[in-house]
C-alpha positions as CSV (number, residue, x, y, z in Angstrom):
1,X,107.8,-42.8,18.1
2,X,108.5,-39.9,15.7
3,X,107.8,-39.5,12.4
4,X,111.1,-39.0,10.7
5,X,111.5,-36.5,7.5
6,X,113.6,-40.5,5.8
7,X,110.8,-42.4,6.7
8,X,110.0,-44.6,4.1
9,X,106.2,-45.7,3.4
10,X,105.0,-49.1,2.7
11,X,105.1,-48.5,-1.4
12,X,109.0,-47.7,-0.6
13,X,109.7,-50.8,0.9
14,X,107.4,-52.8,-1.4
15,X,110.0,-51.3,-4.5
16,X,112.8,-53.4,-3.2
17,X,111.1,-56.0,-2.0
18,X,108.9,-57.4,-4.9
19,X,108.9,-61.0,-4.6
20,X,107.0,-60.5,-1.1
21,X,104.3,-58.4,-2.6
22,X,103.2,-61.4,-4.5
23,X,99.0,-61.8,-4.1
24,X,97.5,-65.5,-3.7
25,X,96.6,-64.2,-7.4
26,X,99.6,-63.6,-9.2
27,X,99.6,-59.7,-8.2
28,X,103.1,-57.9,-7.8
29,X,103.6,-54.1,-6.8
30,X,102.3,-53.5,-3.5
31,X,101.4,-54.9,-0.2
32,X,98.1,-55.7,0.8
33,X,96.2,-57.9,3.4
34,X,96.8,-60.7,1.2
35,X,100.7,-60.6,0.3
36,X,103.1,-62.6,2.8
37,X,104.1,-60.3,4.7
38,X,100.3,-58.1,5.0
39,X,100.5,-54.3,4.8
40,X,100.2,-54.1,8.2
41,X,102.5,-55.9,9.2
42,X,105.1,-53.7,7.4
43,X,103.7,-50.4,8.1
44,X,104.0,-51.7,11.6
45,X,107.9,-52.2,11.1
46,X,108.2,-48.9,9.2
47,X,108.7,-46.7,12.4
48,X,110.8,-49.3,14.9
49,X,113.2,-49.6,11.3
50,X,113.4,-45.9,11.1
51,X,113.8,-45.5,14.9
52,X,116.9,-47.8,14.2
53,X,118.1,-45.4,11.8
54,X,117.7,-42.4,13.6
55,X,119.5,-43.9,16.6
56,X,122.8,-44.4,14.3
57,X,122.8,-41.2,12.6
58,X,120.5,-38.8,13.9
59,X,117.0,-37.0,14.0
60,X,118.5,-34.0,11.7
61,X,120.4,-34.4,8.9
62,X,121.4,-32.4,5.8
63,X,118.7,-32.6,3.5
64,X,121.2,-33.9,0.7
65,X,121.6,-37.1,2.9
66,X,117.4,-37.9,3.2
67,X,117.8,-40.5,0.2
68,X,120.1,-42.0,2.0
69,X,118.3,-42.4,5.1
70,X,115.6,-43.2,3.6
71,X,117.2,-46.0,1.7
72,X,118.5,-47.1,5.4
73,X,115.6,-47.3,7.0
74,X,113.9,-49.2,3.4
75,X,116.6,-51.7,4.0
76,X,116.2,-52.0,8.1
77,X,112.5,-52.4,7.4
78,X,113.3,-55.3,4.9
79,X,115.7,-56.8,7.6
80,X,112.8,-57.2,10.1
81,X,110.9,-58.4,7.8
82,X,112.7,-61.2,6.6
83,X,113.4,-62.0,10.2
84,X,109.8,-62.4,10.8
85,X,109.2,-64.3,7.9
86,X,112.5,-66.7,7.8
87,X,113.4,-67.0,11.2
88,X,117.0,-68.7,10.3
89,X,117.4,-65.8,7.5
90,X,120.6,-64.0,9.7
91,X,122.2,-66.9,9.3
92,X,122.7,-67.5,5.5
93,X,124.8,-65.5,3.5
94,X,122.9,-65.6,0.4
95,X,119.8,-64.9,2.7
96,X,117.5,-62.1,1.3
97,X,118.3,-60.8,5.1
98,X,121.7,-60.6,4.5
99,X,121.1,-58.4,1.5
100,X,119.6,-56.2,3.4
101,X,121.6,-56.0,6.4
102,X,124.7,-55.1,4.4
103,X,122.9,-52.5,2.1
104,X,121.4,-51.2,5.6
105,X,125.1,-51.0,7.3
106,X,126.8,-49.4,4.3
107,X,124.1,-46.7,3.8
108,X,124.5,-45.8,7.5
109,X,128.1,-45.7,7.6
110,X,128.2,-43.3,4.1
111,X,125.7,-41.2,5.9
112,X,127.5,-41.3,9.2
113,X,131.0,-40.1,7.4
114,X,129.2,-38.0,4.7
115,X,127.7,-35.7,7.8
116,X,131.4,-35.6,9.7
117,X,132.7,-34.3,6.4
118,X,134.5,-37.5,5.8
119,X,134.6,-38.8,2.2
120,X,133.3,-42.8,1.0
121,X,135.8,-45.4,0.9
122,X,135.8,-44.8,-2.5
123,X,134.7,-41.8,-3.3
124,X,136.7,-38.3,-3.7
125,X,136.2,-35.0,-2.5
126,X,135.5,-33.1,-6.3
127,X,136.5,-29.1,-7.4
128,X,135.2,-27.3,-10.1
129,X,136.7,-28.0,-13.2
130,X,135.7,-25.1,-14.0
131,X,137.2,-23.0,-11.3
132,X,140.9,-25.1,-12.2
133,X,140.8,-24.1,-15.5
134,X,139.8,-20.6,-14.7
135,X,142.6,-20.2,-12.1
136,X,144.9,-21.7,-14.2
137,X,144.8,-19.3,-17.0
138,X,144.9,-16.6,-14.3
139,X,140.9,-15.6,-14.6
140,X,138.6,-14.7,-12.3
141,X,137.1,-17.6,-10.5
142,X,133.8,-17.8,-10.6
143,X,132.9,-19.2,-7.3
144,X,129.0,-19.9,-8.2
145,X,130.2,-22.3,-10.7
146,X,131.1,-26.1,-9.4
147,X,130.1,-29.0,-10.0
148,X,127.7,-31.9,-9.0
């Protein structure tokens, strides 16, 4: 399987997962052989989770959509964890899989309509304020400036 340019790495998922990286010790930050789940465990989910992702929106994206991605394939790998870890955890909706499943769903379908040009369900297309004004007053439009 491929390494994608959104793959996230163990330290990514470990950010948004912190209870799991609890050590017998006390220890939170990162996973290691010791945490439930292991380190390899999730760097061996890492790759099927972003295989998952690359399968619903693609291989090649725009570059302004890798954080997305990225944050999809986190979430996918936190899904499959979960599932290996509470086997029942689909079935809950307050399940920590849940979470993840609906932050893993919404990322791909803003990425999915971001790439066909098609704005969020809540989000608006934007024009530089600074080109309305310009226009407005019958200046030149300066078409370098917009914003972000």
């Amino acid at each position: 399987m491929a390494d994608f340019d959104y793959t996230p790495s163990a330290e990514d998922v470990a950010a948004i997962m912190r209870a799991r990286t609890r050590t017998p010790d006390g220890t939170l930050g990162s996973f290691t052989p010791d945490t439930d789940p292991s380190l390899e465990l999730v760097e061996s989910l890492i790759l099927p989770a972003t295989g998952m992702v690359a399968a619903a929106i693609g291989q090649d994206i725009p570059a302004d959509y890798l954080p997305a991605a990225k944050l999809a394939a986190t979430a996918c790998t936190a899904m499959l964890i979960e599932l290996t870890i509470q086997q029942k955890a689909g079935t809950d909706e307050t399940s920590a899989y849940q979470h993840y499943r609906d932050l893993y769903q919404d990322a791909i379908a803003r990425i999915a309509g971001a790439v066909q040009g098609e704005p969020g369900p809540k989000l608006l297309r934007s024009t530089s304020l600074t080109s309305v004004i310009a226009d407005a007053q019958g200046d030149a439009i300066d078409d370098d400036i917009y914003w972000q």
